[in-house]
C-alpha positions as CSV (number, residue, x, y, z in Angstrom):
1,X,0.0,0.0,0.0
2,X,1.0,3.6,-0.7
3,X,2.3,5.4,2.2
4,X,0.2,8.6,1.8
5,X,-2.6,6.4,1.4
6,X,-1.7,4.9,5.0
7,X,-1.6,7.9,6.5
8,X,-4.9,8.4,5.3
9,X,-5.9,5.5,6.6
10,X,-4.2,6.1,9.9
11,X,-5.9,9.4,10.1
12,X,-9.5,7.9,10.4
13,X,-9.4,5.2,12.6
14,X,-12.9,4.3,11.9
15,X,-12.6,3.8,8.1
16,X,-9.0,1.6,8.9
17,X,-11.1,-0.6,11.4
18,X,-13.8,-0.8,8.5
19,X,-10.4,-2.1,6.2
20,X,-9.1,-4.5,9.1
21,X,-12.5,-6.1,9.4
22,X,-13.2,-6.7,5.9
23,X,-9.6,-7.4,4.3
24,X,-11.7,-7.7,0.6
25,X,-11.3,-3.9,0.9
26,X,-7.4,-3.9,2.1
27,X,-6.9,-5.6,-1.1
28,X,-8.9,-3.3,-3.3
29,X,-7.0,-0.1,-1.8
30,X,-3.6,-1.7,-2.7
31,X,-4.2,-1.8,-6.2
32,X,-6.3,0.7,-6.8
33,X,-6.3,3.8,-4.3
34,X,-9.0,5.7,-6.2
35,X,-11.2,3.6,-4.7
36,X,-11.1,5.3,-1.1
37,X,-14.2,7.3,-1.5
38,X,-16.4,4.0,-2.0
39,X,-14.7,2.3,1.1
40,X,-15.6,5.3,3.1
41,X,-19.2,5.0,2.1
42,X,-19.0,1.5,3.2
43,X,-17.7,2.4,6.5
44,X,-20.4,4.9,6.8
45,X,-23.2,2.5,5.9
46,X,-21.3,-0.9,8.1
47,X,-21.1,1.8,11.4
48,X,-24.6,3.0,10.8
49,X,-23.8,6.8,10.2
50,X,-25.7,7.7,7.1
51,X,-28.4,10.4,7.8
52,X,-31.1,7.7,7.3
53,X,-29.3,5.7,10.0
54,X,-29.1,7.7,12.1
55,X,-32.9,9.8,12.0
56,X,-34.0,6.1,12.6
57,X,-31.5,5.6,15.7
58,X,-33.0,9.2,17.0
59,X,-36.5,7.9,16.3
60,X,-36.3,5.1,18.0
61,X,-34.7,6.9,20.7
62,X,-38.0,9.7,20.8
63,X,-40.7,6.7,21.2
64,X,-38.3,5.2,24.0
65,X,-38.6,8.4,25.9
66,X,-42.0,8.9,25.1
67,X,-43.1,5.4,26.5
68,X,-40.9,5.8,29.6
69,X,-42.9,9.5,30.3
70,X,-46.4,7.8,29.5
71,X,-45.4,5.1,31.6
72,X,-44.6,7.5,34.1
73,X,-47.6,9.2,33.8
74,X,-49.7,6.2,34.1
75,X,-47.9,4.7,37.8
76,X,-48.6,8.7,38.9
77,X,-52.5,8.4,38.4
């Protein structure tokens, strides 16, 4: 692998976990570095941090809190 590709790598140690985890993508990176910008939209999607990721983690979230207050609300009355 290309040393300023590396220290790309090294840089975000999200996206070289994403590479250690799935070495299909290590190999891909080695012989062609232009292919960073996919693996980081890989990494996004694998970690769950895509906006529609996460507005359905903070959904889910929302009703949570909004059971645990109506539940509240019901042992009060």
């Amino acid at each position: 692998m290309q040393p300023r590709v590396y220290q790309y790598l090294e840089s975000k140690p999200e996206l070289l976990r994403f590479m250690r985890m799935n070495p299909k993508w290590y190999r891909r990176v080695t012989r062609d570095p232009s292919v960073l910008s996919l693996i980081e939209q890989e990494s996004k999607y694998y970690f769950g941090q895509t906006t529609p990721q996460r507005m359905e983690k903070m959904t889910n979230q929302l009703q949570m809190v909004q059971t645990l207050i109506q539940m509240a609300q019901a042992m009060k009355d």
